[in-house]
C-alpha distance (Angstrom), angle and dihedral (degrees) to the residues before:
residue distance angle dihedral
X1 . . .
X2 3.34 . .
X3 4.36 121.6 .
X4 3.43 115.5 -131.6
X5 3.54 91.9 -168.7
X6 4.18 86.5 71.7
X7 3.73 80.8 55.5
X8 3.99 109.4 107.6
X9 3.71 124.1 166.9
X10 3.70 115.8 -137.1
X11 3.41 118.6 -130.6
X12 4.17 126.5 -137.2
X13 4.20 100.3 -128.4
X14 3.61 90.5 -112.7
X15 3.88 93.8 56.0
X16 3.43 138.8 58.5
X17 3.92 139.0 -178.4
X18 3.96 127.3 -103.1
X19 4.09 111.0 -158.1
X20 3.95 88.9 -91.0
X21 3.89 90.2 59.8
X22 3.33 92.2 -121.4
X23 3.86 111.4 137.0
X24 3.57 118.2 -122.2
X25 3.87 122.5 -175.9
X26 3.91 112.9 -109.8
X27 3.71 98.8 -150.4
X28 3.97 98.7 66.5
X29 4.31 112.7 149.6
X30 3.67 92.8 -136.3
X31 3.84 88.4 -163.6
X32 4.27 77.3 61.3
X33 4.09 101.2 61.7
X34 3.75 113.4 84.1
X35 3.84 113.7 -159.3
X36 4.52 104.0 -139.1
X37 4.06 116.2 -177.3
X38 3.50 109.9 -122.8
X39 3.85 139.3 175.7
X40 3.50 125.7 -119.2
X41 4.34 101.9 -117.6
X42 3.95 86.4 -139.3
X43 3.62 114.6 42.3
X44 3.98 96.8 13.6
X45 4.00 102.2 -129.1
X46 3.90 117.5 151.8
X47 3.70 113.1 -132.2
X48 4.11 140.9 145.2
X49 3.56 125.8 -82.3
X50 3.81 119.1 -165.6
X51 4.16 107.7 -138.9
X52 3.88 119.7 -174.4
X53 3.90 103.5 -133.0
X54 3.74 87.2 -157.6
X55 3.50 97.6 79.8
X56 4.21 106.7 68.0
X57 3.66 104.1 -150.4
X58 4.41 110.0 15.5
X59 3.99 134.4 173.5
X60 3.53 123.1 -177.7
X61 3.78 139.3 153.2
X62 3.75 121.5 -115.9
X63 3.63 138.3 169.3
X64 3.93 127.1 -105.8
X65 4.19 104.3 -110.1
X66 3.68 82.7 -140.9
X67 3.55 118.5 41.9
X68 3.98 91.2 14.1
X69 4.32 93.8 -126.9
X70 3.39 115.4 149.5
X71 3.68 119.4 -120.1
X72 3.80 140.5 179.1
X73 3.75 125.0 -116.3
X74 3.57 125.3 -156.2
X75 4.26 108.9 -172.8
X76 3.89 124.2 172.9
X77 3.79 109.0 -160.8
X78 3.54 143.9 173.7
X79 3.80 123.2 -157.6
X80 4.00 102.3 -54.7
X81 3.49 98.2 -13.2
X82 4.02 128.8 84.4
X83 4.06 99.3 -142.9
X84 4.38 86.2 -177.7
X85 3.29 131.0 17.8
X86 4.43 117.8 177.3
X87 3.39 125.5 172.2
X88 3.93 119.1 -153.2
């Protein structure tokens, strides 16, 4: 039988793990992420989405905070500043 509580992840330098062991970058300019309102395209709730302005052209899937759906985001950004945003 094998323990998983021997099991530990390692971790690339530039990443680390939040408790949902999901990785998340650990050099993110906060004065870089841009929080848009957007609605969910299957149950129609407003809510904020964080987007990295760093990154010039970005699409990612994330999950509705209301009905928990996930959902692809396609933002085009310049430095501070979302220039598109479309949700699929």
């Amino acid at each position: 039988m094998i323990s998983i509580s021997k099991f530990r992840p390692t971790a690339n330098p530039k990443t680390s793990f939040n408790r949902s062991l999901h990785f998340v970058p650990t050099q993110v300019n906060f004065r870089m992420v841009v929080y848009e309102s957007i609605s969910c395209p299957f149950c129609g709730q407003s809510f904020e989405l964080a987007v990295d302005t760093s990154s010039a052209s970005q699409r990612f899937t994330t999950d509705c905070e209301i009905c928990c759906r996930p959902f692809e985001v396609i933002a085009e950004c310049e430095p501070g500043e979302i220039t598109n945003l479309e949700v699929i």
